[in-house]
TORBAVO-102551 format. One line per 2 residues: number of its first residue (from 0); their letters; for each residue x, y negated, z negated of C-alpha. Coordinates in steps of 0.25 Angstrom, whole numbers, plus 2048, in hexadecimal, padded with zeros to 3 digits. Last residue first. Example, Ala and Ser with C-alpha at 12.3 -4.5 7.8 and 13.67 -1.06 7.14 Angstrom:
! residues 2
1 = sa = 837,804,7E3; 831,812,7E1
//
This chain:
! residues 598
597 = xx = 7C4,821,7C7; 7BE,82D,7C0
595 = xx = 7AF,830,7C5; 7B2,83D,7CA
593 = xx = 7BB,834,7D4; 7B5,83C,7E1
591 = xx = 7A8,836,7DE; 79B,83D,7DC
589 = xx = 78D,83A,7E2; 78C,845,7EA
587 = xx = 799,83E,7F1; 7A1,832,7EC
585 = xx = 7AF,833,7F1; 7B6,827,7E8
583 = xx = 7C5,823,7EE; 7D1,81C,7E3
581 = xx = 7D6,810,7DE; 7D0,804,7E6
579 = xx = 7C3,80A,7EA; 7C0,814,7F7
577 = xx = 7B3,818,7F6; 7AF,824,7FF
575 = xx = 79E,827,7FF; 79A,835,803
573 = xx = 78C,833,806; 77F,83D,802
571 = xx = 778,82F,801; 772,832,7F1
569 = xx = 77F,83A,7ED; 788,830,7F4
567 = xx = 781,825,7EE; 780,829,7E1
565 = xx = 791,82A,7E0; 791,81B,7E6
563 = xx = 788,816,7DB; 791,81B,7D0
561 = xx = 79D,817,7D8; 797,80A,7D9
559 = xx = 794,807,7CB; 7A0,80C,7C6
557 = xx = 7A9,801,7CF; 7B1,806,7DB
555 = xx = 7C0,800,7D6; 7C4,7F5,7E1
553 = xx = 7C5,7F2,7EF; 7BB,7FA,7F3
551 = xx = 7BA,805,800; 7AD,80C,805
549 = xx = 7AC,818,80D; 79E,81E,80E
547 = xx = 79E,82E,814; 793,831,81E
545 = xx = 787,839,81B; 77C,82F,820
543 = xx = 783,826,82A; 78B,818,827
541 = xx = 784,80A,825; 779,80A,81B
539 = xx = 781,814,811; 78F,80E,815
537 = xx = 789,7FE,810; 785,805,805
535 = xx = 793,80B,801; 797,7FC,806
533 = xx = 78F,7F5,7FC; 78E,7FE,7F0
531 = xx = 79F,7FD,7F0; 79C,7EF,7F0
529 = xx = 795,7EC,7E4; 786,7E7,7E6
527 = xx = 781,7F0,7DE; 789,7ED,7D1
525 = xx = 785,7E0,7D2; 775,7DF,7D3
523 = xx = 778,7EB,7C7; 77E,7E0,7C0
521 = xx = 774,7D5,7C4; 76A,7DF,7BF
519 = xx = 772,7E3,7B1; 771,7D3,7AF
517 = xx = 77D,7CB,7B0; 782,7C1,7A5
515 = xx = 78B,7CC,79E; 793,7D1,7AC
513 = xx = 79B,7DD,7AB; 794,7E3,7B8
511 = xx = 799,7F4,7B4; 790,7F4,7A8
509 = xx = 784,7F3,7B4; 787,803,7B9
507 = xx = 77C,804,7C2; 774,810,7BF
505 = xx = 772,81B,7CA; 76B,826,7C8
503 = xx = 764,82C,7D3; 759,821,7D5
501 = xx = 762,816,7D1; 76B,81A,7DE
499 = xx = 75F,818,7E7; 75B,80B,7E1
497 = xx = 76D,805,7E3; 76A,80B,7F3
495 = xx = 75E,801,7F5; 766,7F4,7EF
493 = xx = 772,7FA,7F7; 76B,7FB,805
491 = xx = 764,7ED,802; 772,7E6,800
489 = xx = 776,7EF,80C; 769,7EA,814
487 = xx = 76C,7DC,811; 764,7D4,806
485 = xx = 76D,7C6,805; 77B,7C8,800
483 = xx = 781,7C2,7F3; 77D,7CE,7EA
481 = xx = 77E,7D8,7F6; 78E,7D4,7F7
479 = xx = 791,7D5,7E8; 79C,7DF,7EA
477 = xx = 7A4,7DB,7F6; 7A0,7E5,803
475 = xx = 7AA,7E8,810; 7A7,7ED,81E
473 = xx = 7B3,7F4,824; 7AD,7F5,833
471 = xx = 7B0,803,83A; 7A4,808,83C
469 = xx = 7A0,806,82D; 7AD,805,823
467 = xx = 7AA,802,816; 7B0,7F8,80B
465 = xx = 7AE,7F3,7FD; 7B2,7E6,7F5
463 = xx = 7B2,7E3,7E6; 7B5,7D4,7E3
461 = xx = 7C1,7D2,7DE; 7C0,7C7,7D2
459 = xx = 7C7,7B9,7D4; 7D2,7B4,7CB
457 = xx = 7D1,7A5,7CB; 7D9,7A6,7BE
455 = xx = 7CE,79D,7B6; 7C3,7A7,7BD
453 = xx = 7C9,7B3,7B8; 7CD,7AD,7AA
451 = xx = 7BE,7A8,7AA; 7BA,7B7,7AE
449 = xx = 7C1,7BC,7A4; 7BD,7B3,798
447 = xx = 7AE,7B6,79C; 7B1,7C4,79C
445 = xx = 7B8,7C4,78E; 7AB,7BB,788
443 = xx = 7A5,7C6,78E; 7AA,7D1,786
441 = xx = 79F,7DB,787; 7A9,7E7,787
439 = xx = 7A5,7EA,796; 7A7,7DB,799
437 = xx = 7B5,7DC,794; 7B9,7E8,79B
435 = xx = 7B3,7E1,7A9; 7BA,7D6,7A6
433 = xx = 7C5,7DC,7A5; 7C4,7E3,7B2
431 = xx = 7C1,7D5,7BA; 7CB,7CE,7B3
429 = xx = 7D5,7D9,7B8; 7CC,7DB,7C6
427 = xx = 7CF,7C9,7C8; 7E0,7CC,7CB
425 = xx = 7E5,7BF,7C8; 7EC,7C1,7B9
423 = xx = 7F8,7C8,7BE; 804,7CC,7B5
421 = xx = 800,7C6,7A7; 7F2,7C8,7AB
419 = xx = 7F2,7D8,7AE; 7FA,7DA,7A0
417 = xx = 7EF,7D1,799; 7E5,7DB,7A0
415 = xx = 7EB,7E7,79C; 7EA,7E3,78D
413 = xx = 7DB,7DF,790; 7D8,7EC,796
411 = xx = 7DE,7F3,78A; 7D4,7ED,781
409 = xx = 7C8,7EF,78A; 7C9,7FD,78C
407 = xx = 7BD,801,796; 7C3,80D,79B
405 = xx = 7C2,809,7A9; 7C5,7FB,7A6
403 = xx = 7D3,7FF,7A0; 7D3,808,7AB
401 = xx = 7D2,7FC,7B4; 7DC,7F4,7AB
399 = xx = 7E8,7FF,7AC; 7E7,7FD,7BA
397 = xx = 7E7,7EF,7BA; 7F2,7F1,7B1
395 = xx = 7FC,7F9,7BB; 7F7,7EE,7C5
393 = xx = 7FC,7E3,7BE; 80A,7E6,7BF
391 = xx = 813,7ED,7B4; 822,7EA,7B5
389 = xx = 829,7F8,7B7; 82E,803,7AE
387 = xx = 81E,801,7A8; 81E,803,79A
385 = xx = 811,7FA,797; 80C,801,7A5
383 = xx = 80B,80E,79E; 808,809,792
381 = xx = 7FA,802,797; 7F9,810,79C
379 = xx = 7FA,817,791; 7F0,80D,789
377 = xx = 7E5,812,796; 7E6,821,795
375 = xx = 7D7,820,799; 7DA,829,7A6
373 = xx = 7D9,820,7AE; 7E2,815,7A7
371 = xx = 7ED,822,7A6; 7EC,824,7B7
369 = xx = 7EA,815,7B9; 7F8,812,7B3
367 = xx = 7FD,81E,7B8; 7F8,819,7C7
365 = xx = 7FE,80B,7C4; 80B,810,7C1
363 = xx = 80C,817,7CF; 806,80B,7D4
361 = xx = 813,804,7CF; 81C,80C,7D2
359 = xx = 822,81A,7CD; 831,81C,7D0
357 = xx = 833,82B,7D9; 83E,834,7D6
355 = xx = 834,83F,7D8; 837,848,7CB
353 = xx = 837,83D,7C1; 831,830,7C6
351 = xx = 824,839,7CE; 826,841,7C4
349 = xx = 821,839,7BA; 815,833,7BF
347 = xx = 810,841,7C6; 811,847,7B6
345 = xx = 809,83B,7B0; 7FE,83B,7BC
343 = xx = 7FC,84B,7B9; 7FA,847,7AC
341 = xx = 7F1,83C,7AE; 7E9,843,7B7
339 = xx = 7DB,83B,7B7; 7D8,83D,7C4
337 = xx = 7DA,830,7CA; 7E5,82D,7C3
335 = xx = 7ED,83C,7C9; 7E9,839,7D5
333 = xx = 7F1,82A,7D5; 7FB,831,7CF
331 = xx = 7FC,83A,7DA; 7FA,82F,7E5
329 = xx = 806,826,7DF; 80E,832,7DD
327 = xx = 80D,835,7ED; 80F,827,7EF
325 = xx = 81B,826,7E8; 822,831,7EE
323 = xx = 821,840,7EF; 82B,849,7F7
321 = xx = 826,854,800; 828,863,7FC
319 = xx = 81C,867,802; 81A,86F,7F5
317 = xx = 81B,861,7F0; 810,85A,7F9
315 = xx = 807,865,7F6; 807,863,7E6
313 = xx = 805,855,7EB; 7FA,858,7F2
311 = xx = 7F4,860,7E7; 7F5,853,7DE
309 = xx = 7EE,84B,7E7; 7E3,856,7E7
307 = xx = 7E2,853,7D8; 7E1,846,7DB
305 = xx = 7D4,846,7E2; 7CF,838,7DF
303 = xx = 7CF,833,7EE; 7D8,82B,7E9
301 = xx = 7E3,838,7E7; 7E0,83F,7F4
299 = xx = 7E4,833,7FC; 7F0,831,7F2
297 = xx = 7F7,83F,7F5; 7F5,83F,803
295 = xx = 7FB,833,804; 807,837,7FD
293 = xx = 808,845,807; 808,83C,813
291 = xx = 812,833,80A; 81B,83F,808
289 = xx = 81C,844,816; 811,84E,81D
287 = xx = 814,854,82B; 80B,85A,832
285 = xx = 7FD,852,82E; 7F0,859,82F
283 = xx = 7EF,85A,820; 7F4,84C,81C
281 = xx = 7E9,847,828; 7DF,851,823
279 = xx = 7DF,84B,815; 7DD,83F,818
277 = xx = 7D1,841,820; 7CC,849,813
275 = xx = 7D0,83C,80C; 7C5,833,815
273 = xx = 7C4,828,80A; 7CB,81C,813
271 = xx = 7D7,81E,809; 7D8,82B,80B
269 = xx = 7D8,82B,81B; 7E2,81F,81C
267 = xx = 7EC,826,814; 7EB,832,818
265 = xx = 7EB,82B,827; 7F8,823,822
263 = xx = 7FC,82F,81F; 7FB,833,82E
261 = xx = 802,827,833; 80E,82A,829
259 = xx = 811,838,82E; 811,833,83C
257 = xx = 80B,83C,847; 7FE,837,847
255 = xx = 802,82B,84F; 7FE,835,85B
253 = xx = 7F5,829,863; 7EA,832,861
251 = xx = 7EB,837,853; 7ED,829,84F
249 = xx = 7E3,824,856; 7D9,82C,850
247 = xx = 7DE,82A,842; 7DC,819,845
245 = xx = 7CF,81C,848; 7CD,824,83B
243 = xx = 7D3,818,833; 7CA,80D,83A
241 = xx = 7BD,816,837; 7C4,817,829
239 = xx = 7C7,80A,824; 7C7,80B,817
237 = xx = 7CE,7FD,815; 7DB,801,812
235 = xx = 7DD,80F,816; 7D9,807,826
233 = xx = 7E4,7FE,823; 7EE,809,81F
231 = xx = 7E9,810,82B; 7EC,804,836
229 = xx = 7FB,800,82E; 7FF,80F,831
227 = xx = 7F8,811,83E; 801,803,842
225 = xx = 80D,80A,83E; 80A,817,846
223 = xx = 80A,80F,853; 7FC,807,858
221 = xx = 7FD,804,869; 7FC,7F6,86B
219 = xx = 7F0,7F3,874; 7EC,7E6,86D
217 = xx = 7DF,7EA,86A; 7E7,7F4,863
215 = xx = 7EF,7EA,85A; 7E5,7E1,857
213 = xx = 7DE,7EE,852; 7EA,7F1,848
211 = xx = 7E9,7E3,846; 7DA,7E4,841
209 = xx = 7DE,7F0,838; 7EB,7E9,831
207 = xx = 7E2,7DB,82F; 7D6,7E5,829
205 = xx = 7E1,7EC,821; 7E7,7E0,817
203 = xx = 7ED,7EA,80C; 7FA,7E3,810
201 = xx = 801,7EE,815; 7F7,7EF,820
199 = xx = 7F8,7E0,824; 807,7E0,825
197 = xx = 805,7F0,82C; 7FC,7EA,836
195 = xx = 806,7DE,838; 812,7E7,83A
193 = xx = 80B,7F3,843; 806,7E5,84B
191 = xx = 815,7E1,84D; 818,7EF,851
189 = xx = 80E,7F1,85B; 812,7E5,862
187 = xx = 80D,7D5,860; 810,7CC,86D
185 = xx = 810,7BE,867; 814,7C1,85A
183 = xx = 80F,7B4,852; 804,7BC,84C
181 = xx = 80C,7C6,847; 815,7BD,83E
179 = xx = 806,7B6,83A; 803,7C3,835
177 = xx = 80F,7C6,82C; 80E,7B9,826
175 = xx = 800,7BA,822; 803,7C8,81D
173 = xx = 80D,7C3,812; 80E,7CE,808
171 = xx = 81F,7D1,80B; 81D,7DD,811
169 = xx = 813,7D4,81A; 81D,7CA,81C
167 = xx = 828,7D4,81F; 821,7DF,82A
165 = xx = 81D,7D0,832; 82A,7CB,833
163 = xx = 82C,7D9,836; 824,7DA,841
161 = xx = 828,7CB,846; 839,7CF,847
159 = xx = 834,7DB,84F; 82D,7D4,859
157 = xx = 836,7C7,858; 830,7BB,85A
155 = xx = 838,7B5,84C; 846,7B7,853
153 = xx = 845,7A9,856; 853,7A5,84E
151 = xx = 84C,79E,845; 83F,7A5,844
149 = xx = 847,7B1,83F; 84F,7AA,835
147 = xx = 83F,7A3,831; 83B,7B4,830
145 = xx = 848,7B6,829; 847,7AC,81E
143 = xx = 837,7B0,81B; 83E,7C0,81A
141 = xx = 844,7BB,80E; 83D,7B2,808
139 = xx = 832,7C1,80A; 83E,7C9,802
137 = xx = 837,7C9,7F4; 82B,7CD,7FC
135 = xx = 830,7DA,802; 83D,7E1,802
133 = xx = 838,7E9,80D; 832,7DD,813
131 = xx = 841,7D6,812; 84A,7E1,819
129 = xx = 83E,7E2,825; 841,7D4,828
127 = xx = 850,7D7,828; 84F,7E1,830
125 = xx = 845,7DC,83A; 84E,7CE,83A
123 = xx = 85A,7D4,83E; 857,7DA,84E
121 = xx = 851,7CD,852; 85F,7C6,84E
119 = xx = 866,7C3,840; 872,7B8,842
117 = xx = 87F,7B9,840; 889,7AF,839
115 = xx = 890,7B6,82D; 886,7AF,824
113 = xx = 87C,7B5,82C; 881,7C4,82B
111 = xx = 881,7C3,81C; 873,7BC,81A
109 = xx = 86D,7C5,822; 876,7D1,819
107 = xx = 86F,7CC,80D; 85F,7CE,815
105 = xx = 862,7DC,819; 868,7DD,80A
103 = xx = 859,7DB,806; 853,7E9,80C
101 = xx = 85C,7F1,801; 854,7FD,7FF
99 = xx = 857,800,80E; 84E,7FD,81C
97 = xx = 850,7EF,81D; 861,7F2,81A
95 = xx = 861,7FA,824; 85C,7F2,830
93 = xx = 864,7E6,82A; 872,7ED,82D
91 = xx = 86E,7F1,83A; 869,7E3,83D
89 = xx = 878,7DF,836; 880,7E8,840
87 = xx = 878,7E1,84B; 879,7D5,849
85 = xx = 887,7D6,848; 893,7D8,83E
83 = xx = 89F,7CF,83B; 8A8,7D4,831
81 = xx = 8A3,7E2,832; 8A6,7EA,824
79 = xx = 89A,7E5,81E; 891,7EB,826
77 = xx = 898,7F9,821; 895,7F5,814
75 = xx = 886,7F0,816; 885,7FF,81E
73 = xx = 88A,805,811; 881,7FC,809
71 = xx = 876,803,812; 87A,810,812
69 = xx = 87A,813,803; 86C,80A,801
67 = xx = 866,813,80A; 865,80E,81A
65 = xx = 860,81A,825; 867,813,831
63 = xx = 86D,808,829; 879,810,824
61 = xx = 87A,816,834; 87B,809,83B
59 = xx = 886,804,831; 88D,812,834
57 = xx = 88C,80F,841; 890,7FE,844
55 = xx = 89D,802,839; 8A1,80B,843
53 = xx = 89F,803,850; 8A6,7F7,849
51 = xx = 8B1,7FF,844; 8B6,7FB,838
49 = xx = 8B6,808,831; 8BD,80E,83B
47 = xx = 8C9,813,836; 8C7,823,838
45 = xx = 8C6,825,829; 8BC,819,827
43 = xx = 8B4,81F,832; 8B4,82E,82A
41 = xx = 8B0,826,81D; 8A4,821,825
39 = xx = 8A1,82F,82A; 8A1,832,81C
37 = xx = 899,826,817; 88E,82B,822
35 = xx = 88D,837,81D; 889,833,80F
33 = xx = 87E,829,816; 879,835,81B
31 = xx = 876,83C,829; 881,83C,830
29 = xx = 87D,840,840; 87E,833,848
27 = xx = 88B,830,83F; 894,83A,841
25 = xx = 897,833,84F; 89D,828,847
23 = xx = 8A6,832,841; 8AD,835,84D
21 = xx = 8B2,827,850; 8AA,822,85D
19 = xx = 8B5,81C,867; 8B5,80E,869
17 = xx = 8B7,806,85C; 8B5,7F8,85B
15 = xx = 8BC,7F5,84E; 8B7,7EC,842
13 = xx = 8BD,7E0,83E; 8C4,7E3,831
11 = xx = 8BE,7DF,824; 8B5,7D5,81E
9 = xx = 8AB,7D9,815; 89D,7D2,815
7 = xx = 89B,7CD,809; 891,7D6,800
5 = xx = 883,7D2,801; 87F,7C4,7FD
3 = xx = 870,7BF,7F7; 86C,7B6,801
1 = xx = 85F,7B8,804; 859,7AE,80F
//
């Protein structure tokens, strides 16, 4: 248990019951600052009731209510004043601090009231288990200690104590934990589901979020706005729009539509499943628009490649007179990168620090990084993250890398990648992308050198993965399936689609198989049986004529298929949604959305 100590516990005069309410205590319901409050205080301290148990027990009740630094080391001051507080002075105490900037001085004051001999009850351990997930990680010791003290004094069954038990183990990136806190519930309520939905949500684990969400109905629980939260995200990950929709229904049925944050989630949801007119109509039909509603807007437009739409909605959001956050920036600079503004990016990345007051982050850096690599401006963004106010991490390089790759610059590449190694040698794209460079060059002896290193490291390459949704079934493709399978009809369905698309054009692009011992027929064997080919033909054979084709990867849509992709929605008359790791690509009439910039 932490045991770093907070000021001793003064001793004064025992405090005084006192029976009549003071006048200023009845100031209290309506004071409405922290400012206030130190004037009714001075007001008690004038009429001589500083000591009073009943005084001190209010103005205490009122610091933690909405807790600031300010209010809260004055509710630590006035705690301190009571020679032997309760249980319940100290819940109060540990219900604010949880919610503060200083969440660890929950877990200090524990270790004051137990040396003074009180224990913690059912009422403590939801604070104090909340203090240590905000802090995260470096508080999980923490946490561990007050899960075995709650097993100790067998307060371990506990509803409330059990769904945050479960909020800390997946805040602190241990689902396994969280799950099996949720199994051992014997009775599990909406609020311990919302918990475990939210643990695998948050997790970027959507298909255990969506199958509890259905445990959940199966088990006659009525979903609350909370769970519609988790449920969206989920769907947004995976693409799930059938689910999403559904979801939408019941939404509107069961009234959940009145939260602000539920219908952002739809933005959300809508845009990331590929439907941003849907989007669209959700922020446009919504009453009341707060700043992350606005935000989300922002983004959706932006990767769908329509930045310059992002920027109008910003302008909007100002005239609205709503105030910007991170988010808002992150989607503007994100629009700006993806439509070559570097300019406009610049003038977004300062004034979001100078005339916003807010600090840029880590993806904040990222999209500048992208924005100048994109944009072939890549020795200014080597510098850029060279003169970083923060320790670089080894995404800021991988995105420097990739336009490094983009713009074919060997020399640079191999600079990035020493900077990648020396934080993170185990991620197999870096080797992958390099090699790539290299083999381009006609550097084999590099290749071979590469993929020895790769293999010596036991660094495994990711293999490229796409999925559709048909009739609400999420059915997923590796690249190099139809090489290893036998002649099914999709294999056959591609085989015949690849001979239409040479008849109006198209070539495969072999330079993008970088290996020297494989013939240009085993490369174009290759590059047809990459997954995004697989699902968009898997669509065509399973989903009407004239309807849209949604596909999702988990990586950047290579050249080849997004060649092949714009054919076939000229040739099929389809619309075709493909939702890759940075951005969506609209291909209609054989055109993509990107213009071919991505």
């Amino acid at each position: 248990m932490a045991t770093t100590p907070s000021p001793p516990i003064t001793q004064s005069p025992p405090p005084k019951l006192c029976t009549n309410t003071p006048n200023a205590l009845s100031l209290l319901p309506r004071c409405t600052s922290f400012r206030g409050l130190k004037q009714i205080h001075a007001v008690i301290i004038k009429t001589h009731l500083q000591n009073d148990l009943n005084v001190l027990t209010k103005l205490i009740n009122f610091c933690t209510q909405n807790p600031t630094t300010s209010s809260m080391e004055h509710a630590h001051l006035l705690f301190d004043r009571i020679p032997e507080p309760d249980i319940v002075l100290f819940n109060t105490m540990a219900r604010g601090y949880s919610r503060s900037k200083t969440p660890i001085r929950a877990i200090f004051l524990l270790v004051e009231i137990l040396n003074s001999g009180l224990l913690p009850d059912d009422y403590s351990f939801p604070s104090l288990l909340k203090a240590c997930a905000c802090v995260g990680a470096e508080a999980l010791e923490e946490g561990k200690q007050l899960h075995c003290f709650a097993i100790k004094l067998g307060l371990n069954s506990n509803l409330y104590v059990c769904t945050t038990l479960i909020n800390l183990y997946a805040e602190c990136s241990d689902v396994e934990a969280a799950r099996r806190i949720f199994e051992n519930i014997s009775e599990p309520c909406v609020v311990s589901y919302n918990a475990i939905i939210t643990a695998y949500a948050r997790s970027s684990r959507p298909n255990e979020a969506l199958s509890l969400f259905r445990e959940l109905q199966e088990r006659n629980l009525k979903p609350t706005d909370v769970t519609m939260l988790s449920a969206l995200s989920s769907c947004a990950l995976l693409g799930s729009l059938d689910l999403g929709k559904w979801i939408h229904e019941y939404i509107k049925k069961y009234g959940l539509d009145k939260y602000v944050k539920v219908k952002t989630a739809l933005i959300d949801m809508y845009a990331k499943c590929g439907r941003l007119d849907d989007a669209v109509s959700v922020f446009d039909n919504m009453s009341g628009k707060d700043t992350q509603a606005w935000s989300a807007m922002i983004v959706a437009y932006a990767t769908h490649g329509q930045g310059h739409k992002s920027i109008l909605m910003f302008e909007e959001m100002m005239k609205a007179q709503m105030s910007p956050d991170e988010i808002t920036f992150l989607g503007l600079l994100y629009a700006c990168s993806h439509t070559g503004l570097v300019d406009e990016g610049w003038n977004y990345f300062y004034s979001m620090r100078d005339k916003y007051g807010i600090v840029p982050g880590i993806k904040h850096y990222g999209c500048m990084v992208d924005l100048l690599g994109r944009a072939g401006r890549l020795d200014e963004a080597y510098r850029f993250i060279d003169e970083l106010p923060i320790k670089s991490t080894p995404i800021l390089w991988r995105t420097l890398l990739s336009s490094c790759s983009s713009h074919n610059n060997l020399k640079l590449a191999k600079q990035v990648i020493e900077q990648i190694f020396e934080l993170d040698d185990s991620h197999g794209g870096d080797y992958v992308i390099l090699s790539n460079l290299c083999a381009r060059a006609g550097r084999w002896e590099d290749v071979d050198y590469l993929r020895k290193l790769m293999k010596d490291r036991g660094v495994l390459k990711v293999p490229g993965c796409s999925s559709i949704e048909v009739n609400n079934v999420v059915h997923e493709f590796f690249s190099g399936d139809g090489v290893h399978s036998y002649s099914t009809d999709l294999q056959k369905a591609l085989d015949e689609l690849v001979k239409e698309l040479k008849m109006v054009g198209y070539v495969p692009d072999t330079s993008l198989v970088h290996h020297g011992d494989m013939e240009d027929e085993e490369k174009e064997t290759a590059l047809r049986y990459h997954s995004e080919k697989l699902a968009i033909t898997f669509g065509l054979l399973n989903t009407p004529p004239g309807t849209t084709i949604r596909v999702v990867k988990n990586l950047r849509v290579c050249g080849d298929c997004h060649s092949a992709a714009k054919l076939i929605s000229l040739i099929f008359n389809r619309q075709i949604v493909l939702r890759d790791v940075q951005r969506f690509h609209h291909f209609k009439d054989g055109k993509c959305s990107c213009g071919d910039f991505w």
